[in-house]
N, C-alpha and C positions, 0 to 999 in steps of 0.2 A: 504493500500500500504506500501512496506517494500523499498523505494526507498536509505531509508536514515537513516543508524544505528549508534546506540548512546553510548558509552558506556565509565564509571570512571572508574578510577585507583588511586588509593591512591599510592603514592609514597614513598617506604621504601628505607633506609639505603643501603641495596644491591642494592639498583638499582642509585647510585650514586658514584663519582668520589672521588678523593683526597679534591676537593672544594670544596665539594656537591651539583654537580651538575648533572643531571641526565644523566647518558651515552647514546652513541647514539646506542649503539647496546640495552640497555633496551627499549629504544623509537621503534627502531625499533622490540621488540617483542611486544609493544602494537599494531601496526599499525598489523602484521603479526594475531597477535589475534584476532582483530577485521577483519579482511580480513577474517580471514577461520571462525570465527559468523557468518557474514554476506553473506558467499558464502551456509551457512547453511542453513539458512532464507529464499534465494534466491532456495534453492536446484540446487545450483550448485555447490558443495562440491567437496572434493575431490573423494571418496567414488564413487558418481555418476558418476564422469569424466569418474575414471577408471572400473566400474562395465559395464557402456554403451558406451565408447569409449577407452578406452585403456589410456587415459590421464590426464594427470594431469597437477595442476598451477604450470608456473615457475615464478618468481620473476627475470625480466631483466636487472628493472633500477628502482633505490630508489633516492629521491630529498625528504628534509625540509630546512626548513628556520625556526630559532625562532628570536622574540623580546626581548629576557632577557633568565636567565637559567632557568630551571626548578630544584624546590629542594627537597630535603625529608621531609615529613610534608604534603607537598602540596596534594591538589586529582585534579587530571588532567580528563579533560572531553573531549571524541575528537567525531568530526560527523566524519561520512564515508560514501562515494556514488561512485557507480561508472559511466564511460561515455557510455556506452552504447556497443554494439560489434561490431562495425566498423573495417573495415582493421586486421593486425595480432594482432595488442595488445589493451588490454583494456586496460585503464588508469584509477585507483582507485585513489579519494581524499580525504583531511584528512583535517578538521580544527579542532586545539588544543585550551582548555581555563584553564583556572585557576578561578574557581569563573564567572563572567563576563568578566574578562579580556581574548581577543584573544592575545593569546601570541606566537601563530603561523601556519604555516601549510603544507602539503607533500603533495606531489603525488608517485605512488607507478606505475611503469608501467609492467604488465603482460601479460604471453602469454601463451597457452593451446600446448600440445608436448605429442608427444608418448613417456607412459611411457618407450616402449625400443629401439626406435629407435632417441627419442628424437626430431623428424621432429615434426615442428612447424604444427598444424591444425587454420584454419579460426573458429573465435570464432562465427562466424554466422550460421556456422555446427550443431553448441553445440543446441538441442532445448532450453532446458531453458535456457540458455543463452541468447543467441538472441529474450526471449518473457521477459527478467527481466527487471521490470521497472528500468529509472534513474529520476534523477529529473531533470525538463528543467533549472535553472543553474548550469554549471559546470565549471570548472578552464579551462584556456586557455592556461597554461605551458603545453609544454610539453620536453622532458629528448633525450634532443642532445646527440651528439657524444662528445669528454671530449679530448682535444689537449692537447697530449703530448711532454713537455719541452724537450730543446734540450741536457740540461745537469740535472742530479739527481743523489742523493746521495746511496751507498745501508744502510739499516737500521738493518735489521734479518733477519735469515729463519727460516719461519713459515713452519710446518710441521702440516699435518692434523691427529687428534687423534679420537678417535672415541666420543669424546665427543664434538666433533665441527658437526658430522654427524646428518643430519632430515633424515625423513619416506622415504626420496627419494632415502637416499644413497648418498648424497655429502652432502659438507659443508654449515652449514643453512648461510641463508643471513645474520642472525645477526650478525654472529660470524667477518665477514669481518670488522665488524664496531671497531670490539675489535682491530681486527689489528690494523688498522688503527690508532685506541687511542696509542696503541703500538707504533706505530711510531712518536708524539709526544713527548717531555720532558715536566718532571715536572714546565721545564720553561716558555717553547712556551704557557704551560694552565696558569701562575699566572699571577692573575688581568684578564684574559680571559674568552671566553667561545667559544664554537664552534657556531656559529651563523647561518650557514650553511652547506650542506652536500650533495654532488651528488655523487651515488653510480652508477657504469656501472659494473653490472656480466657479461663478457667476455667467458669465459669457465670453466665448474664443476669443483671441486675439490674432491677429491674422500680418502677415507684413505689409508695416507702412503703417498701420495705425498707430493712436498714441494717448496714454493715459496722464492724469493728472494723479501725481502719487500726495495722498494724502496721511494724516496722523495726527493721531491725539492723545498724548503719554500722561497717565495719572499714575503714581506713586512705582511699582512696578509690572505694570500691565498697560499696554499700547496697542490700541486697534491703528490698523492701516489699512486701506482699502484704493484702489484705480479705478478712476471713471474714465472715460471717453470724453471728448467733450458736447456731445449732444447728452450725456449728465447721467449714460446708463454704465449702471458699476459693473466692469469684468471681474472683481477678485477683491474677499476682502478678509484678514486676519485679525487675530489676536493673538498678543504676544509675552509671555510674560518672562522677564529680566529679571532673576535673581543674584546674590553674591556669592561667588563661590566657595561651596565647602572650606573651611580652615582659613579664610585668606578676609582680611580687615580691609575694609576699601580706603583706610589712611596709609594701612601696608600700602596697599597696590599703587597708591599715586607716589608714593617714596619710592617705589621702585622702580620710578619712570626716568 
């Protein structure tokens, strides 16, 4: 049974921040990797979607949580399984270790669409889908709707290049995370780490268009969110910025 797939990552130098800390758009190309292995395994690929149904995976809504940062040096082991195909989205889950150490974990929540109409299909459609094992424990989160503040700041506009563009023709889900980091200061990260991270994709981004990156930082939790500018939101987050394990944030600026 291939209910539950396993897979390292050694963590290099590019795949981390100003404080070496591993970015969350690198985290999330691990999770995205292990998602299209595992939908391989399962032969419910993409390839398959679109060969016998016209469709392909979208990535709707992304959620982690860690206990500490992840650094470079480290080899990072995550499981992956997902809940079965119930209703319109499966829900894939991810537990991260470092060694023995759980140092944290995601949920990734997806949905099956026509590649050109984009209209959402019942993943219970899908045969292999609907016959792939899961394993009888699975996470009980699941990825709400994400309220937005009544006042926010604008930060940039990001504009889509084609190097922000996957196989699908819009903006890969990672690249959102980069924003995101974007909208951050060097500040809001020292002594910090992102501890937290809920992602809601809203609507594609496609090349050439361009969003207005906005945010609104209260204490340690910051929604961000991109609009268009005819004013409809593509993508919007919460974030939350804690202090890292053992380290005084009067240490960390003395150590600048």
């Amino acid at each position: 049974m291939n209910e539950i797939f396993t897979k390292s990552f050694h963590i290099g130098t590019p795949s981390v921040d100003r404080y070496n800390q591993m970015r969350p758009s690198a985290l999330l190309s691990c999770f995205q990797e292990m998602a299209t292995e595992h939908a391989e395994v399962l032969k419910i690929h993409r390839d398959y979607l679109v060969e016998n149904y016209n469709a392909c995976w979208i990535l709707a809504r992304t959620w982690f949580r860690l206990s500490r940062p992840i650094r470079a040096g480290e080899d990072l082991t995550i499981t992956t399984w997902h809940r079965g195909a119930g209703g319109l989205v499966i829900y894939r889950d991810y537990d991260l270790f470092v060694g023995e150490e759980c140092v944290g974990e995601a949920v990734g929540a997806w949905v099956v669409a026509d590649v050109d109409s984009r209209k959402m299909l019942r993943p219970a459609s899908i045969e292999n889908l609907a016959d792939s094992p899961r394993p009888e424990q699975v996470k009980k989160k699941l990825l709400r709707l994400i309220r937005t503040p009544a006042q926010k700041q604008k930060v940039f506009t990001k504009t889509v290049r084609y190097s922000d563009l996957d196989v699908n023709g819009h903006m890969n889900n990672t690249k959102y995370a980069d924003v995101i980091l974007d909208a951050l200061s060097e500040k809001d990260m020292e002594g910090r780490f992102i501890a937290s991270l809920q992602l809601n994709y809203s609507m594609e981004c496609r090349m050439g268009e361009s969003m207005d990156i906005c945010r609104a930082l209260e204490n340690d939790h910051c929604y961000i969110d991109g609009c268009s500018e005819d004013g409809v939101r593509r993508f919007e987050a919460n974030v939350e910025i804690v202090g890292i394990p053992g380290i005084h944030l009067d240490e960390a600026a003395e150590n600048e």
